[in-house]
PDB file with one MODEL, atoms N, CA, C and O in Angstrom:
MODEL        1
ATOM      1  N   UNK A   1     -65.017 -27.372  38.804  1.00  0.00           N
ATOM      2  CA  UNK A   1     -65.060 -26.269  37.890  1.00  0.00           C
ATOM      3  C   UNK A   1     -63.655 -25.773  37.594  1.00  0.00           C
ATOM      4  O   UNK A   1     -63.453 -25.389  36.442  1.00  0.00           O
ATOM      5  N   UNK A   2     -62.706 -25.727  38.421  1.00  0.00           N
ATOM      6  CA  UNK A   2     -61.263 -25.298  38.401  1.00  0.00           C
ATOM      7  C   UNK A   2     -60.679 -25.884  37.282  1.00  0.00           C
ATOM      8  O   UNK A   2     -60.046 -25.298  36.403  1.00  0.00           O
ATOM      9  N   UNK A   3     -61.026 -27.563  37.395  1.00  0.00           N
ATOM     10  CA  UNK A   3     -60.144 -28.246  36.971  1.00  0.00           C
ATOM     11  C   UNK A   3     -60.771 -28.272  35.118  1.00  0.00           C
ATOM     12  O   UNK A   3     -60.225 -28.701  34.101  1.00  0.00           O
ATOM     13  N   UNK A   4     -61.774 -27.778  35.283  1.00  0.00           N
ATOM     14  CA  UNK A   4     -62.875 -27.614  33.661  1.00  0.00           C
ATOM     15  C   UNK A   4     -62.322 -26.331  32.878  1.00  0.00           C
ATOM     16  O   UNK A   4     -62.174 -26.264  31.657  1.00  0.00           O
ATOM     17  N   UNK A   5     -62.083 -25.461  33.682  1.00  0.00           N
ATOM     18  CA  UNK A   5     -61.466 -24.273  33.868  1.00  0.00           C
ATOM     19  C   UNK A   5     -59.991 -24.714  32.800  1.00  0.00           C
ATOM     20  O   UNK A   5     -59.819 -24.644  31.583  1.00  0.00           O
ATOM     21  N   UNK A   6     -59.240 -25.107  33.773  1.00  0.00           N
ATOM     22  CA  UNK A   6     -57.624 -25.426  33.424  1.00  0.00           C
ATOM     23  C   UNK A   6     -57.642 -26.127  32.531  1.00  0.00           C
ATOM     24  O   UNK A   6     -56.751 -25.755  31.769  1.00  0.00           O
ATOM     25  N   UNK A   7     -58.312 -27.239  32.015  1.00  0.00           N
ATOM     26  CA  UNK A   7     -58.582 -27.767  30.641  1.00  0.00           C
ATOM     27  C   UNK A   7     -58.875 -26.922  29.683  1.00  0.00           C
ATOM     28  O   UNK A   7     -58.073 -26.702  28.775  1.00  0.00           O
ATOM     29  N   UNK A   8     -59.856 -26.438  29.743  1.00  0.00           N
ATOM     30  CA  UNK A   8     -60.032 -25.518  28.845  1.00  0.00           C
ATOM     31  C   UNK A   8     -58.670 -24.360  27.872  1.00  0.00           C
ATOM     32  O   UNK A   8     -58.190 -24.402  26.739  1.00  0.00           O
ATOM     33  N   UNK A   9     -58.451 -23.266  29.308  1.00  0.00           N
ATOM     34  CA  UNK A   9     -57.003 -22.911  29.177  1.00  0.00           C
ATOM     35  C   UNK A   9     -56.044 -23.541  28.644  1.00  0.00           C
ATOM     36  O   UNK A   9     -55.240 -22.962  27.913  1.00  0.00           O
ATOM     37  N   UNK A  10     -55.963 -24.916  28.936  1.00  0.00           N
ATOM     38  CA  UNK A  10     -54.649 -25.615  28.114  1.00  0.00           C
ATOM     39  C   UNK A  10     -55.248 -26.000  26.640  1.00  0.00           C
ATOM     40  O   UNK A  10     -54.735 -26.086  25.524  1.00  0.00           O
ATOM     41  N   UNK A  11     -56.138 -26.130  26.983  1.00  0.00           N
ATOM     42  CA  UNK A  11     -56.738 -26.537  25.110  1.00  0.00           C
ATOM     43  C   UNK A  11     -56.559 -25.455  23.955  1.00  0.00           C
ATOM     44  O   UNK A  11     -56.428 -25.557  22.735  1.00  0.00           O
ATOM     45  N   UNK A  12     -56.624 -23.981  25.159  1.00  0.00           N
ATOM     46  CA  UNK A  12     -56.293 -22.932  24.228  1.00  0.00           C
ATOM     47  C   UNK A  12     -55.058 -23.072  23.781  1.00  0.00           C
ATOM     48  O   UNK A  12     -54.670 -23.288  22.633  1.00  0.00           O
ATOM     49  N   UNK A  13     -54.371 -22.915  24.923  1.00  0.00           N
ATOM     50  CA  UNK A  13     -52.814 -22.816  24.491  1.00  0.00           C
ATOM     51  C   UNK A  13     -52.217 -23.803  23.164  1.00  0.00           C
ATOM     52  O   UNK A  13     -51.361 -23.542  22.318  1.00  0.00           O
ATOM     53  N   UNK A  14     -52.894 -24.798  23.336  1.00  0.00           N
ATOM     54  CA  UNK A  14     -52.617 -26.016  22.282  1.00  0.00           C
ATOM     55  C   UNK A  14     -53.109 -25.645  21.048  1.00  0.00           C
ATOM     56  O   UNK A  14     -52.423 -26.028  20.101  1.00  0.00           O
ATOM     57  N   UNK A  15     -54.033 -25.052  20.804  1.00  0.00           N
ATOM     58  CA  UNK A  15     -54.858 -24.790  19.651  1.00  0.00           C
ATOM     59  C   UNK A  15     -54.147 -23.368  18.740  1.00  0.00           C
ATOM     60  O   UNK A  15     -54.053 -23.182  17.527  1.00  0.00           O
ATOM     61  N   UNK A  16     -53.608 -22.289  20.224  1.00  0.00           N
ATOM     62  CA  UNK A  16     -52.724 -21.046  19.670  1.00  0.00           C
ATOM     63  C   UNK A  16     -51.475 -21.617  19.276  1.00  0.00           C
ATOM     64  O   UNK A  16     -50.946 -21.260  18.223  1.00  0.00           O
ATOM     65  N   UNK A  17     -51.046 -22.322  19.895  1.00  0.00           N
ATOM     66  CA  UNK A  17     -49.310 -22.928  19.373  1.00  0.00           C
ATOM     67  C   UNK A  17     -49.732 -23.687  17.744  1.00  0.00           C
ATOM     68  O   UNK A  17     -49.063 -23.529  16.722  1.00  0.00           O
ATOM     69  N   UNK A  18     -51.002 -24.518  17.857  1.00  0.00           N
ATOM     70  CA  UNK A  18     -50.887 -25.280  16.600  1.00  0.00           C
ATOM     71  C   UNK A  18     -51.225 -24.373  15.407  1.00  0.00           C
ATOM     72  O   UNK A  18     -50.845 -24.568  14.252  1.00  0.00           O
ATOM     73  N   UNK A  19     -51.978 -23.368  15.830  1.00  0.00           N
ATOM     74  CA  UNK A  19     -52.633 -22.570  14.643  1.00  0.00           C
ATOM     75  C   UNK A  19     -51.012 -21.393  14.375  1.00  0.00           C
ATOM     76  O   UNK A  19     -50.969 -20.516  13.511  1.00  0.00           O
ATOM     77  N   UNK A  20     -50.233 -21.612  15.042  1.00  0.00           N
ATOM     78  CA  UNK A  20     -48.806 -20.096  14.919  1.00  0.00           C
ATOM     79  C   UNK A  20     -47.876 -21.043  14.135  1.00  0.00           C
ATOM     80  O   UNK A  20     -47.213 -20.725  13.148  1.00  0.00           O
ATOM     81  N   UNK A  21     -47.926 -22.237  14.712  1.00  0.00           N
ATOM     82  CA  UNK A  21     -46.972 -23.475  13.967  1.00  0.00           C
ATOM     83  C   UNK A  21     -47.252 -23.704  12.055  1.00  0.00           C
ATOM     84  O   UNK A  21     -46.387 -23.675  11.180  1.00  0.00           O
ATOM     85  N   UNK A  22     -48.659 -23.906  11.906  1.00  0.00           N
ATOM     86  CA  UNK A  22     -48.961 -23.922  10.636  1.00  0.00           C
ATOM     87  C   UNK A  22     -48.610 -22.845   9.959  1.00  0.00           C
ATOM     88  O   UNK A  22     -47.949 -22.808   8.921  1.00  0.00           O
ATOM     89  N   UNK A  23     -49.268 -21.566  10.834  1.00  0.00           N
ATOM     90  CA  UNK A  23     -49.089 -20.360   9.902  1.00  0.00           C
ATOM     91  C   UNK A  23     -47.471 -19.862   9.777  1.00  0.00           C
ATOM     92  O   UNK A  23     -47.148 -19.076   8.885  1.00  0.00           O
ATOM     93  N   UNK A  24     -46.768 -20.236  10.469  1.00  0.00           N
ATOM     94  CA  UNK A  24     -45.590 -20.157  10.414  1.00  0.00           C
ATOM     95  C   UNK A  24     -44.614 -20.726   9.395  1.00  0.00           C
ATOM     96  O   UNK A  24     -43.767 -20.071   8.788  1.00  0.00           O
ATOM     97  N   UNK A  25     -44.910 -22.403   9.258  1.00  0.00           N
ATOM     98  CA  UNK A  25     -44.587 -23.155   8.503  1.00  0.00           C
ATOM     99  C   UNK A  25     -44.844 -23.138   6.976  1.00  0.00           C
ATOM    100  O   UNK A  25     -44.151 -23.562   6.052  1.00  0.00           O
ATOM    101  N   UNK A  26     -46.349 -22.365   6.993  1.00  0.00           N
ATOM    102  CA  UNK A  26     -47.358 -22.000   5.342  1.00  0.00           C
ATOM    103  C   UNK A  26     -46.934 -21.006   4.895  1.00  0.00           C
ATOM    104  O   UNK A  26     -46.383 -20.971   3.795  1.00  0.00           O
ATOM    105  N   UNK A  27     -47.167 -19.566   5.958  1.00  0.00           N
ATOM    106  CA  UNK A  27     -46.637 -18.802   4.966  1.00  0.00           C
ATOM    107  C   UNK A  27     -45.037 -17.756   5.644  1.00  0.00           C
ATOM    108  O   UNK A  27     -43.855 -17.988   5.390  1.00  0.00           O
ATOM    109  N   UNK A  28     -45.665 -16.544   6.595  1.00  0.00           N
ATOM    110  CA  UNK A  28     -44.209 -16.263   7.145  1.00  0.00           C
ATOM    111  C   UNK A  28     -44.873 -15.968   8.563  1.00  0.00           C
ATOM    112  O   UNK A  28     -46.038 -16.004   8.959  1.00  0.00           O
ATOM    113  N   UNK A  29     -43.311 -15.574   9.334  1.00  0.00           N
ATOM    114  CA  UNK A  29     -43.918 -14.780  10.297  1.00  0.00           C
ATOM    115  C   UNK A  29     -44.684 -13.765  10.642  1.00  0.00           C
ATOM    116  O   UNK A  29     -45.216 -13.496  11.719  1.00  0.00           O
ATOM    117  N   UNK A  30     -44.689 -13.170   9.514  1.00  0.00           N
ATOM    118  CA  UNK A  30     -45.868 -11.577   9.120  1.00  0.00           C
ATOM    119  C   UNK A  30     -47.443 -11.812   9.667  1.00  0.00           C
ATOM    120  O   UNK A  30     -48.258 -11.143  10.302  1.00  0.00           O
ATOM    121  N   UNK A  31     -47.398 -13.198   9.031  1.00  0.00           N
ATOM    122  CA  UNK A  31     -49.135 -13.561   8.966  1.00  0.00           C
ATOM    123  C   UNK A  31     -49.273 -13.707  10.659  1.00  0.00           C
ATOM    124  O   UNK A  31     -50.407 -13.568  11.116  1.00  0.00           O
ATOM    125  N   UNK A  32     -48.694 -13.850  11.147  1.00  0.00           N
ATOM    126  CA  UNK A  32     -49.324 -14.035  12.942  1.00  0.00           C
ATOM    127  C   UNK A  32     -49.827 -13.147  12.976  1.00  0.00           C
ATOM    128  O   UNK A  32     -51.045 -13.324  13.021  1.00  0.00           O
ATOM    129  N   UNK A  33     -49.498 -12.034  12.981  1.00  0.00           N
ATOM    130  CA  UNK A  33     -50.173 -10.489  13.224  1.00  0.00           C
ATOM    131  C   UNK A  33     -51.350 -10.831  12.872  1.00  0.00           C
ATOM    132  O   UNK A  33     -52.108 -11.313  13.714  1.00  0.00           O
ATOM    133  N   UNK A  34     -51.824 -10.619  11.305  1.00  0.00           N
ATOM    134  CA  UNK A  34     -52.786 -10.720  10.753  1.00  0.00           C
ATOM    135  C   UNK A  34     -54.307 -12.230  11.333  1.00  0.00           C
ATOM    136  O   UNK A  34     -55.482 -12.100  11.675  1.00  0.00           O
ATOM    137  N   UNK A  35     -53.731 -13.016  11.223  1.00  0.00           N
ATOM    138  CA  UNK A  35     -54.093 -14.296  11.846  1.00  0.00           C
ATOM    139  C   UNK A  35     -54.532 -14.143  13.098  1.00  0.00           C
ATOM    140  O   UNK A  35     -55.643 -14.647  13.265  1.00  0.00           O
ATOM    141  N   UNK A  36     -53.886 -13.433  14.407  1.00  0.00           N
ATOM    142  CA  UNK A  36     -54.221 -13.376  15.479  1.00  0.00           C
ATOM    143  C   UNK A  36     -55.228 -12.150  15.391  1.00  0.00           C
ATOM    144  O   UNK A  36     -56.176 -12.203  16.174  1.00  0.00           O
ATOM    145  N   UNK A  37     -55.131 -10.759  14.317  1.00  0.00           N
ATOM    146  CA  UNK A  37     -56.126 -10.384  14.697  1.00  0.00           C
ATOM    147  C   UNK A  37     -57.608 -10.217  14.117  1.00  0.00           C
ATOM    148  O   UNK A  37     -58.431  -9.331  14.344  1.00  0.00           O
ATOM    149  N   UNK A  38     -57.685 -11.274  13.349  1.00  0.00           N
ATOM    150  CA  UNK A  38     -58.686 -11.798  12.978  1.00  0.00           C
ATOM    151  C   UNK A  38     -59.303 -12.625  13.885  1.00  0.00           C
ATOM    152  O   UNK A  38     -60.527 -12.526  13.973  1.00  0.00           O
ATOM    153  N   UNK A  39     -58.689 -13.473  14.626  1.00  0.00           N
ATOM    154  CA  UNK A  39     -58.620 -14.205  15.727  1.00  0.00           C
ATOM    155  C   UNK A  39     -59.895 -13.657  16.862  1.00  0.00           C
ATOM    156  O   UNK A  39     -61.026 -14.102  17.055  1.00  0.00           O
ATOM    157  N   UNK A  40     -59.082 -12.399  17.545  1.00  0.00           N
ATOM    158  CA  UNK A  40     -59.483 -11.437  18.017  1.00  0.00           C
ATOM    159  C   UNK A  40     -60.797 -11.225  17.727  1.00  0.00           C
ATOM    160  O   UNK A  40     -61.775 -11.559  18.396  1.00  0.00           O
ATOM    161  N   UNK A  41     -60.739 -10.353  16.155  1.00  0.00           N
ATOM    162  CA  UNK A  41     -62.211  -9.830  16.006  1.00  0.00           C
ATOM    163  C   UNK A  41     -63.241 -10.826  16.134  1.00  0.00           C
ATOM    164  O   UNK A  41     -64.438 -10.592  16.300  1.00  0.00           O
ATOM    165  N   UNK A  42     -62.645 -12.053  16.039  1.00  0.00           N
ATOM    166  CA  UNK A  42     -63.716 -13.209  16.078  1.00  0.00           C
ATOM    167  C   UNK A  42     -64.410 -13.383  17.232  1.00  0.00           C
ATOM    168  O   UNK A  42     -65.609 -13.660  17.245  1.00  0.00           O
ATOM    169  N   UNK A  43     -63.633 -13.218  18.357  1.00  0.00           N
ATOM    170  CA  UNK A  43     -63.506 -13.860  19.535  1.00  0.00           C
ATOM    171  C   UNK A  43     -64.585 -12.901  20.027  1.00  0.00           C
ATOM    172  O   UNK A  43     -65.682 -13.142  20.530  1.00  0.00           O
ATOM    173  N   UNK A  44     -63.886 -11.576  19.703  1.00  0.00           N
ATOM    174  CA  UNK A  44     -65.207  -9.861  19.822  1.00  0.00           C
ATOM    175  C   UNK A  44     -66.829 -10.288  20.162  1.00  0.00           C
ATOM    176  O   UNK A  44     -67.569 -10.363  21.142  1.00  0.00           O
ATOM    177  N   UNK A  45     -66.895 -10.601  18.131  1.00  0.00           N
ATOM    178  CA  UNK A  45     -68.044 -10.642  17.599  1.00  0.00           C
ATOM    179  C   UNK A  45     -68.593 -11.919  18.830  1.00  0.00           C
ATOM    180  O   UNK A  45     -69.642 -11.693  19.433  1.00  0.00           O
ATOM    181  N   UNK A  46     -68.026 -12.861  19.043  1.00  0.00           N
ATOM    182  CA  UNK A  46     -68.935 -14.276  19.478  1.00  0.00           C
ATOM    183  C   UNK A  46     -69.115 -13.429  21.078  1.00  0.00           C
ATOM    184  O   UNK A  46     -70.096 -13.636  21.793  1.00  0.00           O
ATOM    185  N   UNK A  47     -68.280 -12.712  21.364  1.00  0.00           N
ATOM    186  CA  UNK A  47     -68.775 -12.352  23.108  1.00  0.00           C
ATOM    187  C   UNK A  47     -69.943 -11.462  23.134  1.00  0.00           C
ATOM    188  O   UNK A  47     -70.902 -11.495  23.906  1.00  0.00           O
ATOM    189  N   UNK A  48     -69.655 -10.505  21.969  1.00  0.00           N
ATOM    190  CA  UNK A  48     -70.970  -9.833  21.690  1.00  0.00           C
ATOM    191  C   UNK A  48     -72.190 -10.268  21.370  1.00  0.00           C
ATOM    192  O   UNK A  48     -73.204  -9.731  21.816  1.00  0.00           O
ATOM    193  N   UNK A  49     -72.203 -11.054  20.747  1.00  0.00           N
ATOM    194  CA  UNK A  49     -73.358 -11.990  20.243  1.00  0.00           C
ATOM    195  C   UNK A  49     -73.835 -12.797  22.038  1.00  0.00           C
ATOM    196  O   UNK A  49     -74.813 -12.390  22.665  1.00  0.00           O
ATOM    197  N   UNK A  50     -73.325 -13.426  22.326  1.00  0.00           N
ATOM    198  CA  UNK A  50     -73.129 -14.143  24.059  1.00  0.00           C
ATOM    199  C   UNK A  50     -73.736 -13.561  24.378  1.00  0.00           C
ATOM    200  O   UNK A  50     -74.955 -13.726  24.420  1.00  0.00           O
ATOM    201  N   UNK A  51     -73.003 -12.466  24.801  1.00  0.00           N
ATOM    202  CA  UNK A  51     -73.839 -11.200  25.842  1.00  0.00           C
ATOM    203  C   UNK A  51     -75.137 -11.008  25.594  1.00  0.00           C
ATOM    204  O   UNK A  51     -75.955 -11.653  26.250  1.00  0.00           O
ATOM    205  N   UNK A  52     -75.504 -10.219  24.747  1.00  0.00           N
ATOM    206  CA  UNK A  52     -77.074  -9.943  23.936  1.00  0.00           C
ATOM    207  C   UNK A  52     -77.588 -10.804  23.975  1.00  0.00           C
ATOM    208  O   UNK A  52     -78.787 -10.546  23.869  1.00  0.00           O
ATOM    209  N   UNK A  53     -77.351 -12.172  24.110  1.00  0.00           N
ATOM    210  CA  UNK A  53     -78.316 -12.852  23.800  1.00  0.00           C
ATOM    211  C   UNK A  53     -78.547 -13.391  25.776  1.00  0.00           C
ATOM    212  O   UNK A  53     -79.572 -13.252  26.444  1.00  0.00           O
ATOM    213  N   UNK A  54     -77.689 -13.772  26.064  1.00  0.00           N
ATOM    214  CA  UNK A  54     -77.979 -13.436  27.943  1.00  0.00           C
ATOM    215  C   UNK A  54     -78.521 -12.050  28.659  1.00  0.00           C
ATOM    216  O   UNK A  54     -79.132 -11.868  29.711  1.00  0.00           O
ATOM    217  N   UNK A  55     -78.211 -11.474  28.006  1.00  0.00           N
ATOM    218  CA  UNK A  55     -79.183 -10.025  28.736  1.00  0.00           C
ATOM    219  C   UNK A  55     -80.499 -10.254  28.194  1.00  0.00           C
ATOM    220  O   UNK A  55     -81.423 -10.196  29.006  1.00  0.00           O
ATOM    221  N   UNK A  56     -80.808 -10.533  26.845  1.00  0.00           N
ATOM    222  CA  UNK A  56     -82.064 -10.608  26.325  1.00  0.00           C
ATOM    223  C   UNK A  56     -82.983 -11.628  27.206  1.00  0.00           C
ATOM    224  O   UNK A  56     -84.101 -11.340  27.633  1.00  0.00           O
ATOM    225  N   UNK A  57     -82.278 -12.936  27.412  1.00  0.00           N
ATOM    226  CA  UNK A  57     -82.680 -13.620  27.993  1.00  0.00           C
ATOM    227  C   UNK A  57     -83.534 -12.969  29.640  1.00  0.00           C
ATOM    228  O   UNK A  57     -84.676 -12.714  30.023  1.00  0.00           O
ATOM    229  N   UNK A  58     -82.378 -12.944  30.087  1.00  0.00           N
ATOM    230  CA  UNK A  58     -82.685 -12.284  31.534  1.00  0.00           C
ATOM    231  C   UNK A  58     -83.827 -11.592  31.527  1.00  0.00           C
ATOM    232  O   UNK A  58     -84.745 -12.118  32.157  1.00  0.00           O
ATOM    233  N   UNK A  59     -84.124 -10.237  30.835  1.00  0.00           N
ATOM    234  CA  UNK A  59     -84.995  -9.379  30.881  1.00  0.00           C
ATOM    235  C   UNK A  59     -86.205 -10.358  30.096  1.00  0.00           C
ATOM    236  O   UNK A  59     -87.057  -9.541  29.748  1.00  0.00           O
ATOM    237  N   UNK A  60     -86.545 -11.403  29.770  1.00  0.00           N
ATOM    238  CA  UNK A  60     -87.885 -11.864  29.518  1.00  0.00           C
ATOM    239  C   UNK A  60     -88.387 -12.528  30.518  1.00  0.00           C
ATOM    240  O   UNK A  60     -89.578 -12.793  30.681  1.00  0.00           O
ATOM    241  N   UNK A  61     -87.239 -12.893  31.403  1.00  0.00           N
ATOM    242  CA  UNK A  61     -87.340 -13.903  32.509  1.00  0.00           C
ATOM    243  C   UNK A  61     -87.994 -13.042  33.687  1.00  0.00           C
ATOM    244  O   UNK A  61     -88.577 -13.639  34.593  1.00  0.00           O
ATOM    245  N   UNK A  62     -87.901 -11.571  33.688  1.00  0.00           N
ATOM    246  CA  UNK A  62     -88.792 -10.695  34.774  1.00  0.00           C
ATOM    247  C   UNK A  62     -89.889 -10.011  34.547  1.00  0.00           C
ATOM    248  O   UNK A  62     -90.441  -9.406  35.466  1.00  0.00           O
TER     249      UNK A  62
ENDMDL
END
């Protein structure tokens, strides 16, 4: 699990460097801001969605 773990983590890192590299290269440095916090709200919405739908779960299961 550690090592599923640490893959993961590095896949992020690879995916944040490639997505700062493009946006960097496309338009300016400004857009990171913007880019990352869209990023963010994304990341929000999908944990929220996660959650609710594992609690929902749980409570049918008793």
């Amino acid at each position: 699990m550690l090592s599923l773990n640490s893959s993961f983590v590095q896949l992020g890192f690879a995916t944040g460097a490639g997505i700062g590299g493009i946006t960097v290269g496309g338009l300016s440095i400004m857009a990171i801001t913007w880019i990352s916090a869209v990023s963010v709200a994304i990341a929000t919405i999908i944990a929220v969605v996660s959650f609710g739908r594992a609690w929902s779960f749980s409570t049918v299961q008793q």
